[in-house]
C-alpha positions as CSV (number, residue, x, y, z in Angstrom):
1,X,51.5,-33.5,-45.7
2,X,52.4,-35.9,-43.0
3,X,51.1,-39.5,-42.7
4,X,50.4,-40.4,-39.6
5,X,50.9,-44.0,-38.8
6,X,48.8,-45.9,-36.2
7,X,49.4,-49.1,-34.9
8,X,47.9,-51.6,-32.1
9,X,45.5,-54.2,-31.5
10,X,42.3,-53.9,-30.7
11,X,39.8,-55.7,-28.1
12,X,36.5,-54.0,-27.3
13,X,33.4,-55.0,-25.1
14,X,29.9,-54.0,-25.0
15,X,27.5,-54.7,-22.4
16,X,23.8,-53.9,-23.3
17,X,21.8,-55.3,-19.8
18,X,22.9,-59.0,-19.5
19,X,24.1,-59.4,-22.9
20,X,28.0,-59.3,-23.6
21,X,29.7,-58.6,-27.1
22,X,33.5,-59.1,-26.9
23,X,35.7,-58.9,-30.3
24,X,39.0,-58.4,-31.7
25,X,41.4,-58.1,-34.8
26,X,43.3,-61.2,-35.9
27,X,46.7,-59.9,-36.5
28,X,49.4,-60.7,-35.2
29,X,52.2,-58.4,-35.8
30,X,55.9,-57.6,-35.2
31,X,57.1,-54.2,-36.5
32,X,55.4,-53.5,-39.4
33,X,55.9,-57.7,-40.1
34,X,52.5,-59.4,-40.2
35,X,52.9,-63.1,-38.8
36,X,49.5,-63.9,-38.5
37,X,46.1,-62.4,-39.8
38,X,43.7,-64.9,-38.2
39,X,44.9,-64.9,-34.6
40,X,42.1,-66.0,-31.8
41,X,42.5,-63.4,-29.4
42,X,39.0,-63.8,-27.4
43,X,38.8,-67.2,-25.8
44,X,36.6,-68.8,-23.7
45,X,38.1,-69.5,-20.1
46,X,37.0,-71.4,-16.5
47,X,34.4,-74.0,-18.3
48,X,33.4,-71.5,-20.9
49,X,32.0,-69.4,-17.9
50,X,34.1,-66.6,-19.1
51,X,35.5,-64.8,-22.1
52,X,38.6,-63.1,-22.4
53,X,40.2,-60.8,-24.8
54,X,44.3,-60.3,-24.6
55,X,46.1,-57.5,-26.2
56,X,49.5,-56.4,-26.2
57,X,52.9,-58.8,-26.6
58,X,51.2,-61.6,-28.8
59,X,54.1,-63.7,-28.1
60,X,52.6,-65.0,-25.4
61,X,49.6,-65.2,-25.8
62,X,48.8,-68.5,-25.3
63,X,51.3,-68.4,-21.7
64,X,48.8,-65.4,-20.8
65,X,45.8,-67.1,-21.7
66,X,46.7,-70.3,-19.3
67,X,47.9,-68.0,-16.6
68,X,44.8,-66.2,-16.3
69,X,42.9,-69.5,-16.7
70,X,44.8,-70.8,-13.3
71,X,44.1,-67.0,-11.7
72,X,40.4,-67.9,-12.4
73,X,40.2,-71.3,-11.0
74,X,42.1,-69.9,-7.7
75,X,40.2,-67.6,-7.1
76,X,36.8,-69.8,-7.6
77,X,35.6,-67.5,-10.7
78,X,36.4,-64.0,-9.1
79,X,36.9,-62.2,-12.4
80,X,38.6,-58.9,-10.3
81,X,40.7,-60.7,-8.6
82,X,41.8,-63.0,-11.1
83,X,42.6,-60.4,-13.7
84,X,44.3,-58.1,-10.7
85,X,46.6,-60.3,-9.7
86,X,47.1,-61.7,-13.7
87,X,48.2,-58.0,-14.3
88,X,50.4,-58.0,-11.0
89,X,53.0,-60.6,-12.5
90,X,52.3,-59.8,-16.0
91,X,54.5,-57.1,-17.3
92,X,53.8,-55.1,-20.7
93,X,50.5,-57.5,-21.9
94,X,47.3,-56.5,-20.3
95,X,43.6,-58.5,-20.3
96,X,40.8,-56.4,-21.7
97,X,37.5,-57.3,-22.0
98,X,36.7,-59.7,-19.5
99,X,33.0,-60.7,-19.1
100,X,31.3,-63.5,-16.5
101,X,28.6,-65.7,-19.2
């Protein structure tokens, strides 16, 4: 039988009414090299108006998080617009799970 391997990271959201669940895994990985398993990838952004989950190219991470951050305070809070034009001059990483508090 054949194993099937499955990789990636996950990020997932859940809105029940006005209440917002965001969470993901901690690892950080390269191949099948584990750098990291207790990785933050859900922050709080924009004067911990928003959160924010990142998945993708953990490498930069961090770069992403700031990016987005500066998106946010451009665009006064817009959390579409911000996270469109993230994703215009992003590349590979993409920002999941993005909820207004």
């Amino acid at each position: 039988m054949e194993t099937i391997k499955l990789r990636g990271t996950t990020i997932i959201g859940v809105k029940i009414g006005k209440k917002v669940a965001i969470g993901g895994d901690g690892q950080v990985t390269l191949g099948d090299t584990i750098f990291k398993a207790t990785a933050h990838k859900v922050r709080r952004l924009y004067e911990g108006k928003v959160i924010a989950g990142f998945a993708g190219a953990t490498a930069d991470a961090f770069t992403l998080f700031e990016k987005f951050e500066e998106k946010l305070k451009e665009y006064k809070g817009n959390l579409m617009r911000a996270r469109l034009n993230s994703q215009k001059n992003g590349g590979q990483t993409s920002i999941f799970g993005v909820s207004k508090r």
